[in-house]
N, C-alpha and C positions, 0 to 999 in steps of 0.2 A: 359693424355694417360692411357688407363686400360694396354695399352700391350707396351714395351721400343722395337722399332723395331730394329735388331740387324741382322748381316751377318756373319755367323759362319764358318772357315772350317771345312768337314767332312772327309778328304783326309787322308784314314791309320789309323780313328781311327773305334771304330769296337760298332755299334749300335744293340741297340734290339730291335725286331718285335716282338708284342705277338700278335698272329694270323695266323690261314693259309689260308683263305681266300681269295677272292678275293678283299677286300678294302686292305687288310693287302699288298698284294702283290705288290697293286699300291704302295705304302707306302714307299716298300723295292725296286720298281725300281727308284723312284724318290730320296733314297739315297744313288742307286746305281753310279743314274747320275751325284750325287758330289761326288763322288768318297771314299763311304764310306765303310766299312768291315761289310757288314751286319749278324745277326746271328738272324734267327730265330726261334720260339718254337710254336707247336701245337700240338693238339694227329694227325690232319689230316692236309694234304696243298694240296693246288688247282693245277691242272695240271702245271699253269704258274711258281707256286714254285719250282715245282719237275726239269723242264724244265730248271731253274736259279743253281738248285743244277747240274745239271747233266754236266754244263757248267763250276760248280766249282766258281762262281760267289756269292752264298751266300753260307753257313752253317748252315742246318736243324737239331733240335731238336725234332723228331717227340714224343713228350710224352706229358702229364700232366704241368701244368705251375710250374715250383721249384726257389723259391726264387736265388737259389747259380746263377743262369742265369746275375741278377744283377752284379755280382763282378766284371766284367773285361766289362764292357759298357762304355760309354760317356753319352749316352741317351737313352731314352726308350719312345717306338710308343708302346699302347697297342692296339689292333683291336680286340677283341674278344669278345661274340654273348653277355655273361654276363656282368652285371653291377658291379656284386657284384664282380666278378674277377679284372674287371678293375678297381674299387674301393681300392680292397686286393693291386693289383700292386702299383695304384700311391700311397697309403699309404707307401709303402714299397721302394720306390724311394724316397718319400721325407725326411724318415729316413738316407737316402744314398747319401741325397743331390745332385741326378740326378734330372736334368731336362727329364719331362715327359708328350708325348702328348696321350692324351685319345678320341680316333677318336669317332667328334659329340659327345663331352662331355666338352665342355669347364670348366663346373665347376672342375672338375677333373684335369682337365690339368694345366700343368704351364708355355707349352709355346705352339703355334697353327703353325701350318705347313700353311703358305700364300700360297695363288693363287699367279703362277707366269709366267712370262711374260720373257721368255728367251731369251735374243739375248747374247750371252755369250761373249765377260767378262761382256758384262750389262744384269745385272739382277734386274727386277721388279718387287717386291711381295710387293702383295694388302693383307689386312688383314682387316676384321671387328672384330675383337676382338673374334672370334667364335659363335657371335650373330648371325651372320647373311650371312652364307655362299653361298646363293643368291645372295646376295647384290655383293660381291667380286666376284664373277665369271662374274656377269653382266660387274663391272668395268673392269677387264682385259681385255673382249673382247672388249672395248672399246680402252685401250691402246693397245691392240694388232693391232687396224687397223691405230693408231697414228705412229707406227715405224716402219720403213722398217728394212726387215730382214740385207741390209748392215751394221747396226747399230753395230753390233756385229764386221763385220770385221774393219772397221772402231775405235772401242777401241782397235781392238787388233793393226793395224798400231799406231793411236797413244802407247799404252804400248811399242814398238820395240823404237820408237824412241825417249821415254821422257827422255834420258839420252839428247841426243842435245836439244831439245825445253828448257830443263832446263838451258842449258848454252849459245846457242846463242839468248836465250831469258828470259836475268835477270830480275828478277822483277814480281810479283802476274800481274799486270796491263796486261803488256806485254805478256805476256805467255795466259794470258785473253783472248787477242785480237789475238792471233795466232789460239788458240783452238775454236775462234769464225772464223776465218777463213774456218779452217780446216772443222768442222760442214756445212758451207753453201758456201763452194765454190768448185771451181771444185774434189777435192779430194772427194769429199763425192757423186758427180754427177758420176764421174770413177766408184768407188765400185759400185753404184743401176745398174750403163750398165755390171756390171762382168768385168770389167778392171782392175785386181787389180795391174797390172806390170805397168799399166798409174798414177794409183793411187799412188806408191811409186815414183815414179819417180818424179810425181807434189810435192808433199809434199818437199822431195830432194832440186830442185830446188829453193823451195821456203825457205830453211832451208839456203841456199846458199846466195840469196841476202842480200845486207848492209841493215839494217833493219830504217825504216821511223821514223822520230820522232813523237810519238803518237799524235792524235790530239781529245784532248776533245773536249766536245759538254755537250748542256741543253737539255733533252727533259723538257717542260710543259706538264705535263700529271694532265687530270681530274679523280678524283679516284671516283665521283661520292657521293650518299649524304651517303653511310657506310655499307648500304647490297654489301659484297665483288662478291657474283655472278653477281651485273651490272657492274662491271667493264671488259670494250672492252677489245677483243683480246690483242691489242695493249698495251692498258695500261701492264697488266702480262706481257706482252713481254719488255716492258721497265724496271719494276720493277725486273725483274730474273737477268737483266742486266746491273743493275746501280753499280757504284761504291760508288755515294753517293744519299741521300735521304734527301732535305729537305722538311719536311712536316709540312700544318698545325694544329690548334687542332680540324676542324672539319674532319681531314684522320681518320678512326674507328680503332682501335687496328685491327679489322679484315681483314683488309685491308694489314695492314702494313705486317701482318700475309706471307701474299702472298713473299712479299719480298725475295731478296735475302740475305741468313743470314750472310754473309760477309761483308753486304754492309756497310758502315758510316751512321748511321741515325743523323739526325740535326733536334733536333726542333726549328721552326722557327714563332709559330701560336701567332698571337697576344693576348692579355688580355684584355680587361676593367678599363681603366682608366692608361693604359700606351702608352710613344712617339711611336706613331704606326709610325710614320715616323722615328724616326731614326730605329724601326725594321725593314722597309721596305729596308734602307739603306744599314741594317746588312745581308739582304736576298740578295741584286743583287752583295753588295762584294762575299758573301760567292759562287755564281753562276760563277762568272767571276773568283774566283779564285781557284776552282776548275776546272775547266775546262781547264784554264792555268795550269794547272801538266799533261795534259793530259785524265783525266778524263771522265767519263760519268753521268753526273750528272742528279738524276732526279726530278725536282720542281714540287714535288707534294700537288695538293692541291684538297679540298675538293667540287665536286660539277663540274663545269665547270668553268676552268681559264677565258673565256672572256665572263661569266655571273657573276658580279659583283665580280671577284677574282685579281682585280691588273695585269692582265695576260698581257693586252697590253702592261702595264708599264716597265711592267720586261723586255718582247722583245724588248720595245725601248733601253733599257740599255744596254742589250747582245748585240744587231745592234750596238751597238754608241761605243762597244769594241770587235767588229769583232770574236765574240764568235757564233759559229754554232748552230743552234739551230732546235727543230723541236716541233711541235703541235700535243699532242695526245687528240684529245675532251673527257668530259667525261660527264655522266647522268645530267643535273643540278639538283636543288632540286624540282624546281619548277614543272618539268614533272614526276619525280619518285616519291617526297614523296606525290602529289595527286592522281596519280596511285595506290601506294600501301593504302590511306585513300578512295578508292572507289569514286573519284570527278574527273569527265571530266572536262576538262575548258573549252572546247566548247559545247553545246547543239543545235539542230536545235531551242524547244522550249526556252529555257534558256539565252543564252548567245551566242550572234555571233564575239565579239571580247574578247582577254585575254590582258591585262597589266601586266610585269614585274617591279616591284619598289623595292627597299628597305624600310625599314621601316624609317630609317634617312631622307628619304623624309618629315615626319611628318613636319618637321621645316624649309623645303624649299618654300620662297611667291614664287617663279615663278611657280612654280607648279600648271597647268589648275585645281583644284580643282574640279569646277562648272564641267567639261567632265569628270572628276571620278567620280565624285557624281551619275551620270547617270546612270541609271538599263540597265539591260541587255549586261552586260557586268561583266569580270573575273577580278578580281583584283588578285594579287599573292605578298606578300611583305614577302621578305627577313628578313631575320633577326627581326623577325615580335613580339618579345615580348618587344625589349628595347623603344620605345617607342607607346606601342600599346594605352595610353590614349588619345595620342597627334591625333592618326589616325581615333579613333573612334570619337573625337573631331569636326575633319576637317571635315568629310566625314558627320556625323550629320548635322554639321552645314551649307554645301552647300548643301542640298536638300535630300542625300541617305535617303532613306527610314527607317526609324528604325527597322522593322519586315525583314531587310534583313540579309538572311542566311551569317552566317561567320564558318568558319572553321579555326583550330588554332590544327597544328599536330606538337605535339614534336616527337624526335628522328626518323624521318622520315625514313622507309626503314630499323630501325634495329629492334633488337629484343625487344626494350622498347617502342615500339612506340605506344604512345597515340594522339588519335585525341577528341578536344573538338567541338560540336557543336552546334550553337542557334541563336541569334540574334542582328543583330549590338549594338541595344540600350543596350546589355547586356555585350556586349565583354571582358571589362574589368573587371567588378566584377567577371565574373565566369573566367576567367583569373588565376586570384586572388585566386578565392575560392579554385581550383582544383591545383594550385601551379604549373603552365606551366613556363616551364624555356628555354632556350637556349639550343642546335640547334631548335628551334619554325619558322612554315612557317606559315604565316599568308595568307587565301583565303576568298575574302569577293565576295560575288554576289549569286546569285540564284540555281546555280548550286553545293554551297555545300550543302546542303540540299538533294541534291540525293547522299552523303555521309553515311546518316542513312539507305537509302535502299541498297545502294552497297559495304558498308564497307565489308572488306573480309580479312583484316588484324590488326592484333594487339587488343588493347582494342578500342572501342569508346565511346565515353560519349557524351550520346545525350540531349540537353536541349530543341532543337525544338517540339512542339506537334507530338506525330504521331499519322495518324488516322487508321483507321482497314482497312482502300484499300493500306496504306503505309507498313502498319506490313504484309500484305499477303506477301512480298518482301524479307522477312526476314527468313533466314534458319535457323534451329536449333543447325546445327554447328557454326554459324556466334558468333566469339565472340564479341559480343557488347554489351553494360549496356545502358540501359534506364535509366538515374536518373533526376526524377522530380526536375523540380527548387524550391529549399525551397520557 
């Protein structure tokens, strides 16, 4: 973070404005509105200043800017037309070790006055660090159409009454579950109709009855393959509200990011070359026995739980111990990370069916071989680099064509994400050559090949020939490397 976001009171103590102006004034109303003791200086001020004085509301200095102004402040807003003034100032503040804002000057400043989003006592300031005060105005109007303006009375009922919520409801969990009440049940429908004597009275009521013994619950939520903007509504809805989080190791730090910071994180992600079954074992105790305290737990894993994630498993275990549970889907890999490597998996010309496998398939004889091997069609394998010899193998060996397009994208959907592409008979040396590791999806059929004309994220590394009708396809923004196969 360039900026430590921080909620100050102003109430009683006495700030400086330098400026008479009209930004300076906005400046000196906005901390007027937290209730601060403003005193401003200018040789001249705008009728709106004069207007504040005449009401006895600030204290004008109409003169030349004089250091001694500093001695009896909290802070310092400078607004005025010179640089070099406003320069002279926050020099001379940060000698005095005030904190000081230099309007549309961030380099100057040391702290930025955010866009804000008022429902009082909840208060919402957006901040771009002062880069970019577009940017935050845009965002507020956005949360400005997120919150109904009851939102404000609604903190202020609950503040009256958290001396009871704190006593007839012991306990972080508990109290949890009351102020998630409180939010989405009728107390919060009263206040948006202007009912606010319905509104005390429900809340009351509800403060009065013998209170239920908490009842945990699993959601399975898909956190998707690690860019945290595909993650569904629902998913953030569950993660703000988990008490605990087990996740695995392909969840992205970016992800987790979203979470609530209170919550219990549990990692739970398997390794290579360890008892995946007794971790699996270690995952539906830890499911069943948090949810037994009451809990809300969320089993979060990467990609789509009932695309090769164990997802049925779990719920058969939760069912077979009477533990509640619910299904949040989430992106699998196999739609996102070819989305984001520029590769349809269906074509009209190309490809009219897709297959989902894993790559541990490699070493399964039941496996129709001979109807994979078939063109014209998508192949998509999981976990596609731990045995990618064995697959180039099989699929050589029953009939694919050698000159067929493969596509092999690591870190699919974040910000490291590289896609290899070229051709089956090649797959695994330039595998190899280029150092493709795990999360890898492997894409074999015709259709990745229109990967080098539509790539449009990350690096790509094309080994396929391209000819000068394929390169007209290719934007100059397009980050992609062409590199010849040695």
């Amino acid at each position: 973070m360039d900026l430590f976001p921080i909620f100050t009171s102003l109430k009683g103590r006495r700030i400086l404005v330098v400026g008479g102006g009209a930004v300076a004034e906005r400046k000196a109303r906005s901390l007027l509105a937290a209730g601060a003791e403003v005193l401003a200086g200018a040789p001249a001020f705008s009728r709106g200043f004069l207007s504040l004085a005449a009401e006895a509301r600030v204290e004008l200095l109409q003169e030349e800017f004089n250091p001694e102004w500093l001695d009896s402040v909290w802070l310092v807003v400078a607004a005025t037309d010179s640089r070099e003034l406003n320069r002279s100032i926050a020099q001379l503040a940060e000698e005095k070790r005030l904190f000081i804002n230099v309007v549309d000057d961030p380099e100057l400043s040391s702290f930025q006055v955010p866009s804000i989003v008022d429902r009082s006592p909840l208060v919402i300031a957006i901040s771009s660090s002062g880069t970019a005060p577009v940017l935050a105005r845009r965002v507020r109007e956005r949360i400005e159409s997120l919150f109904d303006h009851s939102w404000g009375a609604l903190a202020q009922l609950a503040a009256r009454h958290r001396s009871a919520i704190r006593s007839l409801r012991p306990g972080l969990q508990r109290r949890r579950q009351f102020y998630d009440w409180l939010l989405d049940g009728p107390v919060a429908s009263k206040l948006r109709a202007n009912r606010s004597a319905d509104a005390e009275r429900a809340i009351l009521q509800e403060l009065s009855r013998p209170e239920k013994a908490p009842i945990g619950e699993v959601l399975l939520v898909g956190a998707g393959p690690g860019d945290p903007g595909l993650l569904t509504l629902k998913a953030l809805r569950a993660l703000n509200e988990a008490d605990v989080i087990l996740y695995d190791r392909l969840v992205s730090d970016e992800v987790l990011e979203l979470a609530r910071r209170d919550a219990e994180r549990i990692f739970v992600g398997k390794t290579p070359g360890e008892n995946h079954h007794a971790t699996q074992m270690r995952i539906h105790d830890l499911m069943v026995r948090h949810a037994r305290k009451g809990q809300r737990v969320v089993r979060l894993k990467g990609g789509d739980a009932f695309v090769f994630g164990r997802g049925g498993e779990e719920l058969e275990h939760l069912t077979a111990h009477d533990i509640p549970f619910q299904v949040v889907p989430g992106l699998t890999a196999g739609l996102a990370c070819t989305a984001y490597a520029g590769i349809p998996l269906t074509h009209r010309e190309h490809a009219h069916s897709v297959r989902f496998l894993t790559a541990h398939s490699a070493n399964r004889p039941d496996l129709d071989w001979k109807s994979l091997a078939q063109p014209g069609q998508t192949l998509v394998f999981y976990m596609g680099v731990s045995q990618i010899v064995d697959l180039q193998s099989q699929l050589l060996k029953r009939g694919r064509a050698p000159d067929t397009p493969f596509a092999l994208i690591e870190n699919g959907t974040r910000s490291q994400q590289r896609v290899l592409t070229g051709r089956l008979s090649e797959l695994a040396s330039l595998a190899t050559y280029h150092s493709f590791v795990a999360p890898s999806l492997l894409v074999i059929g015709e259709v990745a090949a229109l990967g080098t004309k539509l790539s449009w994220y990350g690096m790509h590394i094309n080994h396929l020939e391209s000819s000068e009708h394929d390169n007209q396809f290719r934007r100059p923004q397009d980050r992609t490397a062409n590199i010849a196969h040695a």
